[in-house]
C-alpha positions, 0 to 999 in steps of 0.5 A, a space after each residue: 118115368 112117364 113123359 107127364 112125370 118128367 114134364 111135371 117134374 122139369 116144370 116144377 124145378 123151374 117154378 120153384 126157383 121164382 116161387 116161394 112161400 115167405 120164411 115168416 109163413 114157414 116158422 109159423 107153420 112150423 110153431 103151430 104144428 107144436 103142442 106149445 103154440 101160443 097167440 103171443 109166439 103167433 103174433 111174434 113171428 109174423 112181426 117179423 114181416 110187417 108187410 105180412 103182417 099188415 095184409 093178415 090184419 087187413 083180411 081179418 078186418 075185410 068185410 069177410 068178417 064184419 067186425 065191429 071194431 078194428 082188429 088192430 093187432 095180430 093177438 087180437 086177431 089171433 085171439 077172436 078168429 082162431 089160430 086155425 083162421 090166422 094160419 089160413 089167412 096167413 097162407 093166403 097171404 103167402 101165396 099172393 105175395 108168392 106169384 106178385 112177380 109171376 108174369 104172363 101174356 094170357 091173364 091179367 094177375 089182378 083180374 086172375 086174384 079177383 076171379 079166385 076170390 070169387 070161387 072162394 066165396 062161391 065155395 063158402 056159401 056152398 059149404 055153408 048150405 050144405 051145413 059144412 063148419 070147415 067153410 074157412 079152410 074151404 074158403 081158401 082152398 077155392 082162392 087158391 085151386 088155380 095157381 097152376 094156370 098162373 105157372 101154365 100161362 108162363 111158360 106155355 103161353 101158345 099151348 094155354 091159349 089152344 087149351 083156353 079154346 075148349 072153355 066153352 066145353 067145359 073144364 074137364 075139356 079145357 084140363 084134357 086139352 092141357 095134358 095132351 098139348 103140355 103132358 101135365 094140367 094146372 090141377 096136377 101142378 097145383 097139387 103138386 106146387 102144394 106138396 112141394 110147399 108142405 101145405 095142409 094135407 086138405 090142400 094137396 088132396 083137394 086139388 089132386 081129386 078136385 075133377 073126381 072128388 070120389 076118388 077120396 077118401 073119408 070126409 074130406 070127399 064131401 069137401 072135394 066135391 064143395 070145392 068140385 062144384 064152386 070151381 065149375 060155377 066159377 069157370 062157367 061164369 067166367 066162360 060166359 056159360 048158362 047157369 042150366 050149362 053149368 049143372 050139366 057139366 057137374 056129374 050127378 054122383 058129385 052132387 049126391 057126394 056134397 049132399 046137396 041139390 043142384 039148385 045149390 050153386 045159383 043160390 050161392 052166386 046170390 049168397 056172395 056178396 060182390 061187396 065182401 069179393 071187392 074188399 078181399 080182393 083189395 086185400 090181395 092185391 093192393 100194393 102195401 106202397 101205396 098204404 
């Protein structure tokens, strides 16, 4: 086997003892999954972790959405947004609360979720110009495309810190620089963590062709390349790069693959509303003690 295999293997291993998704998740991908589901059998199982429960409602109740009136029950939600969407919020969810004991000497965890909420919402107003209807899962696949820098900084803080000085290069430079100082990238071990975790199908191919959406398959490539180019804004800003820097760093067949102009990704940074990021990002965040 490869000494990247092993690698991506040993740290697997080692991350799956401290990370894993809440049983309540599990049984109600499990339920979903049946042709015999129901709002009520939804609403039922995530009963069973009211702190779970408690965050689902408050990302339905963000101003994500805008309702006009407080979504109150799990039914309810269930029943306006869809059990696809509960499914989708509940993963988010999940997975915040998976990496709350997940520590690291390179990035503030918070200042890391408010980052990733940003790239969903940067992939959202990117999917919805390009005319794209899935933008809820794609939502979610930009919020959580970096959970493998959390594993990364935890356990090769000195190898991160060296990669972290190519940001100003770029991300393939960064990711490049990943795999020649650790033998594996946090894209590699997001794909895999999401594998390991029997995530949808979209989530495991997302973030294994995320650097090179052309290598997928059917539909799911134009999505890819969404997901490509709101992950480059949102590196790039964080790099403190120039807007005409960033689009350079996108390759052209990416943009002919989202079918969209490259003037796209600045319209999108008008298009995500700071108010909607600050109200998601509490959602993620917020201590449920404090409620």
């Amino acid at each position: 086997m490869p000494a990247a295999a092993l690698q991506l293997d040993e740290l697997l291993y080692d991350s799956l003892d401290e990370l894993s998704l809440p049983d309540v998740y599990l049984r109600l991908r499990e339920l979903m999954e049946s042709e015999h589901a129901s709002i009520d059998d939804v609403a039922e199982i995530l009963a069973l972790d009211p702190a779970l429960a408690a965050r689902t409602l408050r990302m339905a109740n963000s101003a994500f959405y805008g309702f006009r009136s407080e979504v109150d029950t799990i039914s309810r939600a269930a029943s306006i947004l869809g059990m696809q969407k509960i499914h989708d919020l509940t993963l988010a969810a999940s997975v915040s609360t998976a990496f709350e004991n997940v520590t690291n000497e390179l990035l503030d965890i918070n200042t890391f979720w408010y980052r990733s909420v940003h790239c969903g919402f940067l992939c959202q107003a990117i999917a919805q110009g390009s005319g794209m209807r899935n933008t809820e899962s794609l939502f979610v696949r930009g919020l959580l495309h970096d959970i493998g820098h959390l594993v990364l900084f935890s356990h090769y803080p000195a190898e991160c810190r060296r990669a972290l000085a190519k940001s100003d290069e770029g991300l393939d430079a960064r990711l490049y620089a990943e795999q020649e100082l650790i033998g594996v990238d946090a894209m590699q071990f997001a794909a895999e963590l999401a594998r390991v975790w029997q995530l949808p199908k979209s989530f495991v191919d997302s973030f294994t062709h995320l650097m090179r959406p052309e290598d997928a398959v059917g539909s799911l490539a134009r999505e890819i390349a969404v997901l490509h180019i709101a992950v480059q804004f949102s590196f790039g800003i964080d790099s403190d790069l120039l807007i005409e820097d960033i689009v350079q760093h996108i390759r052209n067949p990416i943009w002919r693959l989202a079918d969209l102009p490259p003037e796209v990704g600045a319209a999108a940074l008008d298009a995500s509303s700071m108010e909607m990021v600050d109200a998601m990002y509490l959602v993620l965040t917020r201590d449920e003690r404090t409620l």
